[in-house]
Each structure stands twice: as structure tokens, then as C-alpha cells.
C-alpha positions as a Python dict, from the first residue, in 0.01 Angstrom:
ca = {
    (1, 'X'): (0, 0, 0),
    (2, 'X'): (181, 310, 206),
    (3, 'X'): (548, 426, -7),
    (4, 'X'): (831, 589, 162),
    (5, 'X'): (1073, 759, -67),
    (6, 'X'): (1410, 682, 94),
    (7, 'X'): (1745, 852, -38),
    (8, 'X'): (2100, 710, -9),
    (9, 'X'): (2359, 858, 199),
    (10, 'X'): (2787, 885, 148),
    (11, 'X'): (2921, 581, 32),
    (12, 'X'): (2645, 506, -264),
    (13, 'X'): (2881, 694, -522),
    (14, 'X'): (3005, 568, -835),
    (15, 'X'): (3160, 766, -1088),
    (16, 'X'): (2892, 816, -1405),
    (17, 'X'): (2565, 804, -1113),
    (18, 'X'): (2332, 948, -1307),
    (19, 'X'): (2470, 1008, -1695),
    (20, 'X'): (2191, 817, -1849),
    (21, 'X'): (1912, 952, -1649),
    (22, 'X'): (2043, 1289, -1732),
    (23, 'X'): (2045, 1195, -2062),
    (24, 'X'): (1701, 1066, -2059),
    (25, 'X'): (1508, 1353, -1905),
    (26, 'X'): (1547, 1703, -1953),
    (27, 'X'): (1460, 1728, -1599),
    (28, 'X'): (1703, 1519, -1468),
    (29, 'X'): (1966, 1752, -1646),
    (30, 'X'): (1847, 2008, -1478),
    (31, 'X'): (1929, 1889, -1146),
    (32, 'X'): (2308, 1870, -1251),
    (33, 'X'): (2294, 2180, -1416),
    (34, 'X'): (2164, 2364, -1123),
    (35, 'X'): (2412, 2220, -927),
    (36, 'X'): (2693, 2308, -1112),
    (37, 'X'): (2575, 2675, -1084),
    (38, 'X'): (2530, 2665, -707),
    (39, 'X'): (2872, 2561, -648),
    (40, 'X'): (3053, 2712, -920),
    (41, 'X'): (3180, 2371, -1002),
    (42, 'X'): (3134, 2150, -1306),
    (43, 'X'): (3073, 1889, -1003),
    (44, 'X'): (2879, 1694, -1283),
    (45, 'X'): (3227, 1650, -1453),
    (46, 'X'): (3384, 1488, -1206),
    (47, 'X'): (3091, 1256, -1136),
    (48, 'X'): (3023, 1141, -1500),
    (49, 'X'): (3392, 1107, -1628),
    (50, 'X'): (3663, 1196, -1311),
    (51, 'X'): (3809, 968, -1069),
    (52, 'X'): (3619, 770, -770),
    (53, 'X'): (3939, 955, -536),
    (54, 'X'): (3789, 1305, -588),
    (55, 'X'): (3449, 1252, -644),
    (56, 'X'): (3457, 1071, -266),
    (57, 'X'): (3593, 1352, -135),
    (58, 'X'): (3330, 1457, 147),
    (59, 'X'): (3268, 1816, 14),
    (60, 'X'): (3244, 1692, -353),
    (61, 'X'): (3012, 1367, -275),
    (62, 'X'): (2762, 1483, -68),
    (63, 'X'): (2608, 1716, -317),
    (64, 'X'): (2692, 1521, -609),
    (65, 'X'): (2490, 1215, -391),
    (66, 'X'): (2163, 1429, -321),
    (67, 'X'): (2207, 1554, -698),
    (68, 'X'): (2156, 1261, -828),
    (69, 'X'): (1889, 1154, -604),
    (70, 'X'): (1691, 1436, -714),
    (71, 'X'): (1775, 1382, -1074),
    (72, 'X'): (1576, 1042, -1012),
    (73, 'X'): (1325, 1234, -846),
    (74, 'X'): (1248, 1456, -1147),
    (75, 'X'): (1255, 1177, -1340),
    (76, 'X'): (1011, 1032, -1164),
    (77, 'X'): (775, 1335, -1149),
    (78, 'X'): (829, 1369, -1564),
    (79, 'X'): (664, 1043, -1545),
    (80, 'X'): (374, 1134, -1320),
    (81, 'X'): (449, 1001, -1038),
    (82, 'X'): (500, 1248, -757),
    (83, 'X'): (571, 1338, -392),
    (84, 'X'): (177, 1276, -347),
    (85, 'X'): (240, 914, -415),
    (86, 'X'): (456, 899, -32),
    (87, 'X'): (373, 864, 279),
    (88, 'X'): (676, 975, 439),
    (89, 'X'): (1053, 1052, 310),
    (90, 'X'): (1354, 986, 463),
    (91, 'X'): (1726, 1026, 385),
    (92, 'X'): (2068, 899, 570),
    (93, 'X'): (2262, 1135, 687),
    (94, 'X'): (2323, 1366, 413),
    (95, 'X'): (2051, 1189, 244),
    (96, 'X'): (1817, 1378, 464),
    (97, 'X'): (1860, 1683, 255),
    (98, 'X'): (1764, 1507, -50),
    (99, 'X'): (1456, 1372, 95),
    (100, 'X'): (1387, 1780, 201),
    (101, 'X'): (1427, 1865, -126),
    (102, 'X'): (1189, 1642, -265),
    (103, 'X'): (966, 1711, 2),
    (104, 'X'): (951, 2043, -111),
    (105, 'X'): (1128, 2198, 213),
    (106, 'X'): (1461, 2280, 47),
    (107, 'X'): (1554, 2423, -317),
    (108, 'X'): (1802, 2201, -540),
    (109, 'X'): (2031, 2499, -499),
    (110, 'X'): (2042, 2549, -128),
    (111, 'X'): (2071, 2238, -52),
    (112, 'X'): (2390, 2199, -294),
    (113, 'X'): (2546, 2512, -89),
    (114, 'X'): (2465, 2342, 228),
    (115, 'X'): (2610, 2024, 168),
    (116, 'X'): (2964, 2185, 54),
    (117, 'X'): (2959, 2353, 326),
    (118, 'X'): (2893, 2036, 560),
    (119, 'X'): (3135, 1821, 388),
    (120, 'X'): (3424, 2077, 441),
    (121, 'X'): (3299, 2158, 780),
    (122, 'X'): (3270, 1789, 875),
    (123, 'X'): (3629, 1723, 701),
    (124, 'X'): (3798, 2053, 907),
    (125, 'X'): (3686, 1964, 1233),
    (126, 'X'): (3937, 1652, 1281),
    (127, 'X'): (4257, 1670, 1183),
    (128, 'X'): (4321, 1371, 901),
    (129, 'X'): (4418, 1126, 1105),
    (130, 'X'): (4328, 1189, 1448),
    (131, 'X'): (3984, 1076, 1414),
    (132, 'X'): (3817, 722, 1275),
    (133, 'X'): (3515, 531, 1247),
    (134, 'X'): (3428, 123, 1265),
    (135, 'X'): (3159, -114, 1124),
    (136, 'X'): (3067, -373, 1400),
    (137, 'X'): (2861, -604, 1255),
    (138, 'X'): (2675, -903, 1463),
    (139, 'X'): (2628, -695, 1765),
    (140, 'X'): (2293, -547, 1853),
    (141, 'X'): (2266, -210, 1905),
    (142, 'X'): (2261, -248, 2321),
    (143, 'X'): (2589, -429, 2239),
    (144, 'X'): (2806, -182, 2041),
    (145, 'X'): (2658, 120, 2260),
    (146, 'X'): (2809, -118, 2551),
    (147, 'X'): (3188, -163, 2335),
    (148, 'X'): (3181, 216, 2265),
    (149, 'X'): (3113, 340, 2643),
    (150, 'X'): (3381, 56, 2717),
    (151, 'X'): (3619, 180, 2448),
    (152, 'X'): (3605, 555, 2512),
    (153, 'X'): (3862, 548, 2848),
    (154, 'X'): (3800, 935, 2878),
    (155, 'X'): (3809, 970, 2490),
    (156, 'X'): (3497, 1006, 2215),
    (157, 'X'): (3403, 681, 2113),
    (158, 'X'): (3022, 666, 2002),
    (159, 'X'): (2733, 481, 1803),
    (160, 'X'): (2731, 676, 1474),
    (161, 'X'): (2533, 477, 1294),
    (162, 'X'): (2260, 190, 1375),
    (163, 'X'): (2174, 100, 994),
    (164, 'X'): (1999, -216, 1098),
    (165, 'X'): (1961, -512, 1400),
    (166, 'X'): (2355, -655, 1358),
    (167, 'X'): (2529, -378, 1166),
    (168, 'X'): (2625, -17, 1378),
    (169, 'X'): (2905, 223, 1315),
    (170, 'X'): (3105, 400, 1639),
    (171, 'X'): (3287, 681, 1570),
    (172, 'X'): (3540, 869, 1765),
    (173, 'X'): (3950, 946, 1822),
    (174, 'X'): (4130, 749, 1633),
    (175, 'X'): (4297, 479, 1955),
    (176, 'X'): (3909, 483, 2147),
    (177, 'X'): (3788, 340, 1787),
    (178, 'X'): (4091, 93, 1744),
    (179, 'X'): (3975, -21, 2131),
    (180, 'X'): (3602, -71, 2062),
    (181, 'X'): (3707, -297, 1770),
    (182, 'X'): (3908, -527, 1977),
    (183, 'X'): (3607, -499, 2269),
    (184, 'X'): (3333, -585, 1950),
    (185, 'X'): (3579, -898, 1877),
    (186, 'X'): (3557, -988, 2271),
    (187, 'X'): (3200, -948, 2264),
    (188, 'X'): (3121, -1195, 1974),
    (189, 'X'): (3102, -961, 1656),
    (190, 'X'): (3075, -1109, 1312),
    (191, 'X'): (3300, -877, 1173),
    (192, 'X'): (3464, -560, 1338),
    (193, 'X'): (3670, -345, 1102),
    (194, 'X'): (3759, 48, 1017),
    (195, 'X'): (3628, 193, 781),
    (196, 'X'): (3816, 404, 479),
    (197, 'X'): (3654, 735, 560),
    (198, 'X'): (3809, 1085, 572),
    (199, 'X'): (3701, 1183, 947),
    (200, 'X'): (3463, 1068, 1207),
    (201, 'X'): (3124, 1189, 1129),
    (202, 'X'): (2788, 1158, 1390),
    (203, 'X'): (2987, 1210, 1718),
    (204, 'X'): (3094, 1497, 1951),
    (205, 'X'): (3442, 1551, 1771),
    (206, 'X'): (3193, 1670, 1507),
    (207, 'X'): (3084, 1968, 1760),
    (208, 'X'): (3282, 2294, 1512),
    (209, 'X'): (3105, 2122, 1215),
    (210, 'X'): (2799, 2152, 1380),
    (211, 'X'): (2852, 2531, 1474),
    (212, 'X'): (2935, 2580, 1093),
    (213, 'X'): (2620, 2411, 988),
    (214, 'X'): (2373, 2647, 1198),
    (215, 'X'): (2529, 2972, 1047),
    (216, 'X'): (2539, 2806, 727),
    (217, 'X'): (2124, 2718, 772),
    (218, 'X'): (2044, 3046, 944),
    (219, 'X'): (1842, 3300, 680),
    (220, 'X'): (1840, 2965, 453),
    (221, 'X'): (1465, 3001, 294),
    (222, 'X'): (1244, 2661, 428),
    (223, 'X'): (977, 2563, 379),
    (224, 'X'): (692, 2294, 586),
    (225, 'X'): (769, 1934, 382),
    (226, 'X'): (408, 1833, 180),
    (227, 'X'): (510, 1498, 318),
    (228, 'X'): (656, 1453, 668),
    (229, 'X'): (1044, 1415, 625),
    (230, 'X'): (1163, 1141, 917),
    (231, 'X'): (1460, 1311, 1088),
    (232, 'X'): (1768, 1092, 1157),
    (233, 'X'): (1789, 1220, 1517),
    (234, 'X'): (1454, 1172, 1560),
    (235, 'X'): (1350, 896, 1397),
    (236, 'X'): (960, 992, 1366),
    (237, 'X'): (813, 1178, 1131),
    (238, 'X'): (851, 1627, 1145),
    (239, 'X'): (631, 1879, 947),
    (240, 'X'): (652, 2177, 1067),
    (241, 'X'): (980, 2392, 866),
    (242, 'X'): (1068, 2548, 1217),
    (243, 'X'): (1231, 2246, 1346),
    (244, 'X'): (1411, 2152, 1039),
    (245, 'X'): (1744, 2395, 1067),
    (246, 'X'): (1770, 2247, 1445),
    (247, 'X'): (1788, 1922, 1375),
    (248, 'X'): (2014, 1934, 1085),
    (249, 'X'): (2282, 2098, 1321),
    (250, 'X'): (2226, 1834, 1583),
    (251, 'X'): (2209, 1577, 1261),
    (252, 'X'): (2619, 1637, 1246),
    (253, 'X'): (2719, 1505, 1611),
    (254, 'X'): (2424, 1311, 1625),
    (255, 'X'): (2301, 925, 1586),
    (256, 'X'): (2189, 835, 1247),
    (257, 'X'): (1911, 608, 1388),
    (258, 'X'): (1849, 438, 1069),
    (259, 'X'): (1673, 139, 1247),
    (260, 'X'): (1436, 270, 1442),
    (261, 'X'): (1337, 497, 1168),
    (262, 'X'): (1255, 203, 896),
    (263, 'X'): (1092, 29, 1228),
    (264, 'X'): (854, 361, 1289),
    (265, 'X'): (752, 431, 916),
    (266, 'X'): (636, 58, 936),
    (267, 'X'): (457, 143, 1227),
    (268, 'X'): (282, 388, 1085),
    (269, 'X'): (189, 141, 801),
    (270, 'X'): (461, 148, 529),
    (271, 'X'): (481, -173, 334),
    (272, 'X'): (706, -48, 32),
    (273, 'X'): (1007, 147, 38),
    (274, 'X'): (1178, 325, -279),
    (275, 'X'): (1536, 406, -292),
    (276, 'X'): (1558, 715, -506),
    (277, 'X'): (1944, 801, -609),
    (278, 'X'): (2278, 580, -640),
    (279, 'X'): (2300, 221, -510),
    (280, 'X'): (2116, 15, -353),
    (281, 'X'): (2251, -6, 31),
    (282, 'X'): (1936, 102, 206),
    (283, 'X'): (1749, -156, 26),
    (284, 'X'): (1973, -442, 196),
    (285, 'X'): (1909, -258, 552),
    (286, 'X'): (1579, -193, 514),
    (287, 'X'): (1539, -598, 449),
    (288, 'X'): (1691, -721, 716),
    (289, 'X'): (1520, -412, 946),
    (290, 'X'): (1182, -568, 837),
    (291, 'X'): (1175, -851, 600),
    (292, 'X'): (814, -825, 443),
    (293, 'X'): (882, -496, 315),
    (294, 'X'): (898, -441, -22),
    (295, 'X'): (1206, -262, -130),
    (296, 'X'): (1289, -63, -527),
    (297, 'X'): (1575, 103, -624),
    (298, 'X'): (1520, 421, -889),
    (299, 'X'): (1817, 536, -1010),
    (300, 'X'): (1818, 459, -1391),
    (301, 'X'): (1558, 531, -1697),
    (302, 'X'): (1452, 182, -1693),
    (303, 'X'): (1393, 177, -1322),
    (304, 'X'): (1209, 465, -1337),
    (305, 'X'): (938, 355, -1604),
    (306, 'X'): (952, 27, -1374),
    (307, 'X'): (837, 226, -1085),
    (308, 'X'): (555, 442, -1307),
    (309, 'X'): (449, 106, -1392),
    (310, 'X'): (396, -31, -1033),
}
């Protein structure tokens, strides 16, 4: 049996993520705690006992997500069970610095500057409303790359997203976006619908983001991952801590290939995949990606003893 430890992305938060493993484990605690400092924030406030409006705010939920993905994570490790137990880690999108973190690449605290300053980058770099992203669902990926090059008409209109064989997410200016989901429609799709989110991430609009996230990364301390950490961009496997900052500046305006990621840790002989943090959404891609895998989600106490168990 080959584990990947897999960490959830924006969209997986609910407000109180995390109370009751930080009230379990000192460790877990920690995490918050550390957080809290980084920032100068009592973020964990607002994710135990505020409101779902602010805590979805992008520069608020991205490090509260990989906080409490790494409060599982230390959870985990109180219980013996390790980054030596995986094969490979993986996040998506900003779950990608969660995964580094666990894979040793990235301190708690960096990675909680970082992610502020990716969330306000990626809100700043489209003016609310100008921008907007869309779920096709029931189109391949060949299919919605095909709407969005159809939909674009001299404007940004790109795959975002390919989270699994019938469900991608195109991202762009606001009318190329509305286009694509009338072309999806044409072209068969299940479902084609926008999506409530702040500005639209993974595509070229995201280009002064980007910029914002290599001075952000440059004299950031990392380190080479004890496991290799499967890049979004990439979707194989990367080891070496020189090619990390790179490709989490091209992770901002590029694909989140989600897919082919799940499809090349199985490659490589993955059979179980756990989903360390809030929710359980990778879980239902990573299913229909490959349906023999084996798929647990870790993000309270109980699940955790569940998973030292296994």
C-alpha cells in the first residue's frame, strides 16, 4: 500500500475547521497559534467563532485553510504517524503550500505570510467585478479547453481548473466567461454555471499577482521536501527546493492540473489517498479520477486515531 497525503484547497472552509482538533492536541494548537503570530491576526478567531463572509475572504482563507491542514498534520505526527508514512504530497492550489509544509520545505510561519500575501495579491489584480470564473461539468477536459479558446473572442478565457474527467473550471474577464458558459451548454455540458468567487484565479489576468508572489518568495528560507511534493503546474512529482519558488509564481496564472496529478501518483503506484485539513472535496475527485483508490479524510480527533489505526 503507497499513501499520498493530499491537502484541500479554497472552498473547503467552514467556520469552527479545526476547534476540536485544537482542542485535542497541544500540537494542533500550535499551528493556530503560530499563525496568529505570523499575521498579526487572531485569524483563529474568526475561523472558530466569526462569520463564513470574512473568513472566505481570499487573504483570510487561504492561511486559515493550510492552518488547519497542518493542525491535522501535527495531529497526526502526535500520534506517530508521520511524513515517512507518504509517498508523495500534494495540495490544490493553495493547498500546495500546505503539502510543502508538511513536507518539510516550508515553515508554518512562512507559509502563513505567503498566503496573505497571495490572497491580497490574487484579489488586487482584477478589479471586483471585471473578472469571473465557471464550473463546466460533463465536458472532458479537450472539451472545455475547446469552449474557452471559443469563448475568449480576443479576451482571457482559460481552463483554471481540471479537478477530474467531467468537472473543469475556466477563468477569465467577466463577458469571455459568461460566453464559454453558453458554448459549454451548446456543447452538451451537464451543468455550466459561475461560480461565487471574489476574482478569477489560475489565468493570465492573474499576471501582477504573480509578480507579487516572486518578490514575496524571493530570500523566503526552503528547503528540499523529505517526500516529493507534486506541483500543480506540473503534475509529477519535484524534490529539489530550487524549483519550488518558480513554480509557485507560475502556480498563480497557471492550470491547477488536478487530474493528471491523481492519474500520475497512481502511476507511480499510489493506492490510498489521505485528505489532511477541512472537507472532503478532493476525496469525491480523486474517486471519480480513479475509482479503486482508497480515499480518508483527517480533519477531526476521531479521524485521526482512525487513520493511526489503519
Amino acid at each position: 500500500m503507497s499513501i499520498a497525503f493530499v491537502f484541500p484547497g479554497q472552498g473547503a472552509q467552514t467556520i469552527g475547521m479545526g476547534r476540536e482538533l485544537a482542542e485535542t492536541y497541544p500540537a494542533a494548537k500550535a499551528v493556530f497559534e503560530e499563525v496568529d503570530a505570523a499575521l498579526g491576526q487572531n485569524l483563529s478567531q474568526i475561523i472558530w467563532d466569526g462569520d463564513i463572509e470574512t473568513l472566505t475572504l481570499t487573504e483570510n482563507a487561504q492561511p486559515a485553510l493550510m492552518a488547519t491542514s497542518m493542525a491535522a498534520f501535527r495531529a497526526l505526527e502526535a500520534e506517530g504517524v508521520g511524513i515517512d508514512r507518504a509517498a508523495f504530497v500534494a495540495g490544490h492550489s493553495l493547498g500546495e503550500y500546505a503539502a510543502l509544509c508538511a513536507a518539510g520545505s516550508l515553515s508554518i510561519t512562512d507559509a502563513a505570510k505567503l498566503l496573505r500575501v497571495r490572497g491580497q495579491a490574487m484579489q488586487a489584480a482584477v478589479p471586483v467585478g471585471e473578472g469571473a470564473m465557471a464550473a463546466l461539468l460533463g465536458l472532458s477536459f479537450e472539451q472545455a479547453a475547446k469552449v474557452a479558446e471559443d469563448a475568449a473572442q480576443g479576451e482571457v478565457c482559460q481552463v483554471a481548473n481540471e479537478n477530474d474527467p467531467a468537472q473543469n473550471v475556466v477563468s477569465g474577464t467577466k463577458a469571455a466567461v459568461e460566453r464559454a458558459v453558453d458554448l459549454a451548454k451548446q456543447a452538451g455540458a451537464k451543468r455550466a454555471l459561475i461560480l461565487p468567487v471574489s476574482a478569477p484565479f489560475h489565468c493570465a489576468l492573474m499576471a501582477p499577482a504573480a509578480d507579487e508572489m516572486a518578490r514575496a518568495l524571493d530570500g523566503v528560507d526552503i528547503h528540499a521536501p523529505k517526500v516529493p511534493v507534486v506541483a500543480n503546474v506540473l503534475a509529477e512529482g519535484v524534490s529539489e527546493a530550487s524549483r519550488i519558488p518558480s513554480l509557485l509564481v507560475e502556480q498563480v496564472t497557471g492550470r491547477v492540473r488536478w487530474r493528471t496529478s491523481v492519474e500520475w501518483m497512481v502511476a507511480q503506484g499510489v493506492t490510498e489517498f489521505w485528505e489532511i485539513g477541512a472537507g472532503k472535496a478532493l476525496s469525491g475527485m480523486i474517486r471519480r479520477i480513479h475509482r479503486d483508490a482508497t480515499c480518508r479524510t483527517i480533519g477531526m480527533p476521531a479521524e485521526v486515531l482512525a487513520a493511526k489505526e489503519s
